[in-house]
N, C-alpha and C positions, 0 to 999 in steps of 0.2 A: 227535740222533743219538748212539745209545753205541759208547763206543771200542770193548767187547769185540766188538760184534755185528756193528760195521762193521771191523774191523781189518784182513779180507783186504781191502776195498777201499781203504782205505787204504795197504796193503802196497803197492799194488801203482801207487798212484797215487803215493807215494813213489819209487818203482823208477825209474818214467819218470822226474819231474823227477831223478833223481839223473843218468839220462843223460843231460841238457839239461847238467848239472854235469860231470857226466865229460868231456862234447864240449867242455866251458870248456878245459879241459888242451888239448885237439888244437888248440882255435883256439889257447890261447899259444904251441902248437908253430907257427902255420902264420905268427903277428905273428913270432916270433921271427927266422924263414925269412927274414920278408920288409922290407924298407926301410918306411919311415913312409908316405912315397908310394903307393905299389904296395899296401898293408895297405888305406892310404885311400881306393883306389879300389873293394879288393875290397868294404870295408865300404859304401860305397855303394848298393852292387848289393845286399848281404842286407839291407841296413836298407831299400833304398825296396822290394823283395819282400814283407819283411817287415813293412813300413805296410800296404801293399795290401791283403793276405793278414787281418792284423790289423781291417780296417776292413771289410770284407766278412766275413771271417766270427761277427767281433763284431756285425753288425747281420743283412745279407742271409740267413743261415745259422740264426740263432739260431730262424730262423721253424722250421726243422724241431724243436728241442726244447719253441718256444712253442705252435705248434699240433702235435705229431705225438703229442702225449699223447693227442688224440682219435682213435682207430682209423681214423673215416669220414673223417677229413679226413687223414689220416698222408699218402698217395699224391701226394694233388693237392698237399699242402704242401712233399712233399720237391722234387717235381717243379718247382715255382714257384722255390723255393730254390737248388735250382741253377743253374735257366736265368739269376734274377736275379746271380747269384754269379757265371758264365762271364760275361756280359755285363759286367760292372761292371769286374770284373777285368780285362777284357784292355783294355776301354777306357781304363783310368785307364792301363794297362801302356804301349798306344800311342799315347798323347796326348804323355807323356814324351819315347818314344822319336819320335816327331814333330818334337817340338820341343829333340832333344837339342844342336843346333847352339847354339840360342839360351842354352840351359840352361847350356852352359859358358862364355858369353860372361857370365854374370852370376857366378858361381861362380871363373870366371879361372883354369877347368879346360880347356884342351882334349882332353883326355882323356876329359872326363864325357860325351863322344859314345861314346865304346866302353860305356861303363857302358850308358847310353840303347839302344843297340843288341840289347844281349842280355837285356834286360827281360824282354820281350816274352814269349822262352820260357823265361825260370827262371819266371815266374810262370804261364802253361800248364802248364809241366810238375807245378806243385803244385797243381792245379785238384780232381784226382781223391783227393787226399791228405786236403784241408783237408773232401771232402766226405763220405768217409767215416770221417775224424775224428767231427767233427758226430753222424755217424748213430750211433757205437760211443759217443758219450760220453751220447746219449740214452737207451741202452739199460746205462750203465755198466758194458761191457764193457773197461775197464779192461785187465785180460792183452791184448784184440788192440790195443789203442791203445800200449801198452808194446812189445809186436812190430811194428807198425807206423814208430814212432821209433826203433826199434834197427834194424831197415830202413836209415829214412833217416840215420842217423849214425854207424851201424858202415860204410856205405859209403864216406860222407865218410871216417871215418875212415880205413878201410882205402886210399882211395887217397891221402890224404895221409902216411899211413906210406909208401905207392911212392913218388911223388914225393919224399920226404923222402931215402928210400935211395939214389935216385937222384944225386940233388943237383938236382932239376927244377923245385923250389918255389920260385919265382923272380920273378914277376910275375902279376898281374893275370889275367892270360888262364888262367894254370894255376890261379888261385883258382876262375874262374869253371867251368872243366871240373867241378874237386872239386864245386861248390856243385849244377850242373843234374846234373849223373850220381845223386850223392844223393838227391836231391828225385826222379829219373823212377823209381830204385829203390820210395821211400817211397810213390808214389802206388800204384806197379804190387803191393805189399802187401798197401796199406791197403784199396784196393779189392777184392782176392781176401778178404782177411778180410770184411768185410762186405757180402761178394757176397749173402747171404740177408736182409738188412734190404731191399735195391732195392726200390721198388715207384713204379713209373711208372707215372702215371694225371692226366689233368684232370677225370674224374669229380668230386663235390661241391660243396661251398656255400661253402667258402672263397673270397671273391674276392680280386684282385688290388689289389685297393686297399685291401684287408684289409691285407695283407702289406708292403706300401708305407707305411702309415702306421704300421707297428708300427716294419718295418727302417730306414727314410729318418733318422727323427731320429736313429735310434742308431747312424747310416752319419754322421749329421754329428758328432755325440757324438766316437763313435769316433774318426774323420776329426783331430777336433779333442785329444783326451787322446793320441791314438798321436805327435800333431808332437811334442809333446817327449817323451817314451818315446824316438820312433824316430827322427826326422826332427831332433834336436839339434843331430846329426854334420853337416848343411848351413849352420846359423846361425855353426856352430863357422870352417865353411869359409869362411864369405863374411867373417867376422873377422877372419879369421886365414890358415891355410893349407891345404891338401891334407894336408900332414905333420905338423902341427899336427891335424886333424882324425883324422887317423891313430890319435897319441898319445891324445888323446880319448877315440877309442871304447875303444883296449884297457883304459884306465880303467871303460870302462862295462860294457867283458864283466864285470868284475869286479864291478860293481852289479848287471849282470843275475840274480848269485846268487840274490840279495834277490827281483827282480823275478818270477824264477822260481819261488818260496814264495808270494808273494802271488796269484800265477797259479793255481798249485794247487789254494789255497783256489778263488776264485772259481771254478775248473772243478767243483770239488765243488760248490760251495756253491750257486752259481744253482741248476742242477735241481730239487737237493734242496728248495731255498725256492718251486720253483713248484709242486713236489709239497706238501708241507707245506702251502701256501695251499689249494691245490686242496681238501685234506682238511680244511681250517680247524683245523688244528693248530697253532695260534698259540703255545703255550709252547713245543712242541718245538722251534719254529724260535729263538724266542726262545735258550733254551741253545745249537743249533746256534750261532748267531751269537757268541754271548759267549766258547762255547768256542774257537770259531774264530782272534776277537781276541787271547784270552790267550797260545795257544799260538804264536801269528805273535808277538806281541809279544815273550816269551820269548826265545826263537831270536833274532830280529834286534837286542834288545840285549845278548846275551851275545856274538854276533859282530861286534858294532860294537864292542865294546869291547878284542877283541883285532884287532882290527885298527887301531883308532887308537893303541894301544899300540905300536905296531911292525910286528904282522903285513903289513900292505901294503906294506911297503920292502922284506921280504924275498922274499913273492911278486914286484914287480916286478921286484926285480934281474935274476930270469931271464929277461927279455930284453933284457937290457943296457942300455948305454947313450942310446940314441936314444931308449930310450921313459924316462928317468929322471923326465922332470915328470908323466907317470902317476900318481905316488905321488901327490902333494899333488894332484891332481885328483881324485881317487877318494877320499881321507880326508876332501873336503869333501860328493862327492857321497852318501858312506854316512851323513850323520845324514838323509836322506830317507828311507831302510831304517825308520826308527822308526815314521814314518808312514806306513807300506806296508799294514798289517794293517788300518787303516781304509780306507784308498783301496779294498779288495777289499769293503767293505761297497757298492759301486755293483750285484752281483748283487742286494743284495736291493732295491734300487730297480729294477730291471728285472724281477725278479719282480711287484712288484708293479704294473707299467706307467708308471711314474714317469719317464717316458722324458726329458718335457720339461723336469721338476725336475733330474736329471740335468746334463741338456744342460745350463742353467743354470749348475750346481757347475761342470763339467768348463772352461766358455766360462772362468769367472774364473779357477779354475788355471792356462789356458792364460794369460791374461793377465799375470794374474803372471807366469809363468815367463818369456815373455818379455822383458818389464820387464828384468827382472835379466840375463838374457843380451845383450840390448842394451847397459844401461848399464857390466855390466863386460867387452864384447866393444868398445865404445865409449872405453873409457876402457885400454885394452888390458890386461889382468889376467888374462892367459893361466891362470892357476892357480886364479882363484875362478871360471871363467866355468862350472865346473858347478852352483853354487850353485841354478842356473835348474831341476835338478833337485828339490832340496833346498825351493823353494819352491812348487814345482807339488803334491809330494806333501803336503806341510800343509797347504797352501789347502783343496786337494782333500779331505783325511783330514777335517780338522777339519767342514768343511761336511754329509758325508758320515753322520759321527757324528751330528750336527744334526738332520737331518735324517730317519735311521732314527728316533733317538731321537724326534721330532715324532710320528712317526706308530706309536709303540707297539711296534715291533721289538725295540729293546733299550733297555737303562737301567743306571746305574749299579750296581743291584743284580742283574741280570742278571750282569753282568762276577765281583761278588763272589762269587756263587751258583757261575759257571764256572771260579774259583780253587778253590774247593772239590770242586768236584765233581773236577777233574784232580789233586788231592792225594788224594782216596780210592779215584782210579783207580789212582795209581802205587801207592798203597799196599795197595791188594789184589794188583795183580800179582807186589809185590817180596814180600809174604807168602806168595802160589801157588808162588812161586818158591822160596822157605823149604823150604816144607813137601814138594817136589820132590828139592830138593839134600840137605834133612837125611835121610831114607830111603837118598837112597841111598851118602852117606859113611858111614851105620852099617852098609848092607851092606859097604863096602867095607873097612872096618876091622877084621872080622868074618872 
């Protein structure tokens, strides 16, 4: 893929994550607002939403971009995709909430039943969101997926600014308003935008056991890589506290930068490598890849490095005191940031159907990970227990590299090829730019 040729798409896919970034700002506004507690319950609620969400639409979902490249079968796949996707969803939604009673009894939350209560419909109300996501990113429409998140997060935002002005941000319950008003906005967008992709039909040859044996493993995959992504903020709780947990996450918003970039990638990057495959364009994917790496690579060690300089004691300080052990939580969990840019090499093992090799990498990450959250949530080490971060993404990365590398995707000389090629990129642009500026300071001199 060339920078010059792809740039607007890039712009634009840029644009959005930067608002996932911006929206960092409003959640430090909204930790700030609120007690360690009260922050801990809200984060609950968007992290197990946001497991769900994440696990279906990383597998169940994925079938509309894995089969809808076929015209004849586009209809009957999207159609599959979503019934399997409402289904899954609200199930896993109200299993939870079923069993919220019990859920706080292990947790030593009685609270975690309000959380368990209102599952049900934050995650309905993102139903329509997460599926014409899906449909706009197969057709990499990009601008509506951009207007679609600024939907859902200039609302958030905007009512969090009222509450704020108010002085109403205060609890849980007012988290949970911001969070489902957001999401019903984003869905009721996304879906006007991508109202002319619909096509509802069971006409075709695709069967359902097609689809099941593609999504299933990558629903347990998924299921299985999102518990420590997402589901951390629980291991943290049963360790430790509600407030503690609290503390935690706002460390993680701060990881999630990172995780956000790697995201990126992979929403580029899959399509593109099933396209690529399809056309048996095996080098261009290869560059794709390498460039990919370099440029992630880049970025997240130029940023770890001011941040472990200091940068993260001075962002934390702004929200005070309560959350002060933030800091050293988050300066252990950013040297995982380094191995993020290989973790996002998992697209291309799903391009190419590698679903159960996957599964595979992802089961030992997870194992790892929790090793280490165990042992120093056991040994109570309030400060290292993000570590279990830190060691899921190397597991992960390293294997991951392995792996592509086994089967021809990339290689060391790939990577060097894609150092070069991103130096004769910058270096034409900064020359285009030259020859732009000097014109017109001698008109202006003139």
């Amino acid at each position: 893929m060339q920078l010059r040729k792809h740039i607007r798409l890039l712009s634009w896919t840029a644009g959005d994550k930067l608002l996932f970034l911006g929206y960092g700002v409003v959640t430090w506004l909204q930790i700030r607002a609120l007690s360690p507690v009260e922050y801990g319950l809200a984060a609950q609620l968007l992290t197990l939403q946001a497991w769900i969400a994440i696990v279906t639409e990383g597998s169940l979902l994925q079938s509309v971009i894995q089969y809808g490249h076929d015209e004849r079968q586009r209809a009957r796949a999207d159609t599959i995709a979503l019934g399997l996707h409402t289904a899954f969803t609200l199930a896993i939604a109200l299993t939870i909430a079923a069993f919220g009673a019990q859920l706080a009894r292990v947790f030593d939350e009685p609270r975690f039943q309000e959380v368990a209560q209102i599952l049900p419909l934050y995650c309905f109300l993102g139903i329509p969101r997460s599926f014409a996501l899906k449909l706009l990113q197969r057709e990499f429409r990009v601008r509506e997926v951009f207007a679609t998140n600024i939907a859902w997060l200039g609302t958030s935002t905007l009512l969090t600014v009222v509450f704020l002005a108010r002085g109403q941000l205060r609890s849980f319950s007012d988290m949970a308003i911001i969070a489902c008003s957001g999401m019903a906005v984003g869905s009721i967008v996304g879906s006007f935008l991508a109202r002319d992709l619909y096509r509802w039909s069971l006409d075709g040859t695709l069967t359902l056991r097609s689809v099941l044996r593609f999504s299933l493993p990558q629903a347990v995959m998924m299921a299985l890589a999102t518990s420590i992504r997402q589901l951390d903020i629980f291991l943290v709780q049963l360790f430790f506290s509600t407030g503690a947990a609290g503390v935690y996450n706002a460390a993680k918003m701060l990881y999630r930068v990172f995780e956000t970039g790697a995201d990126a990638a992979t929403w580029l990057m899959y399509p593109a490598a099933v396209r690529l495959l399809h056309e048996e364009q095996h080098d261009k994917l290869r560059s794709l890849i390498g460039k990919s790496v370099v440029v992630q690579f880049a970025v997240a060690f130029v940023a770890v490095v001011v941040l472990e300089a200091g940068g993260t004691k001075l962002i934390v300080g702004f929200l005070g005191g309560s959350y002060r052990e933030a800091t050293t939580v988050f300066n252990v969990m950013a040297l995982g940031a380094l191995f993020l840019p290989l973790v996002a090499l998992q697209s291309v093992l799903l391009a190419l159907h590698r679903v159960e090799q996957l599964l595979g990498i992802t089961s030992l990450g997870v194992a790892a990970a929790l090793v280490t959250y165990t042992v120093f949530g056991a040994l109570d080490l309030f400060a290292f227990v993000g570590s279990g971060v830190v060691v899921y993404a190397a597991v992960v990365g390293v294997l991951l590299w392995r792996a592509v590398a086994a089967l021809g995707s990339l290689s060391r000389v790939d990577v060097v090829r894609a150092v070069s090629d991103i130096r004769t990129a910058i270096g034409a642009i900064v020359r285009h730019r030259s020859q732009i500026v000097g014109p017109t300071e001698q008109r202006g001199n003139r």
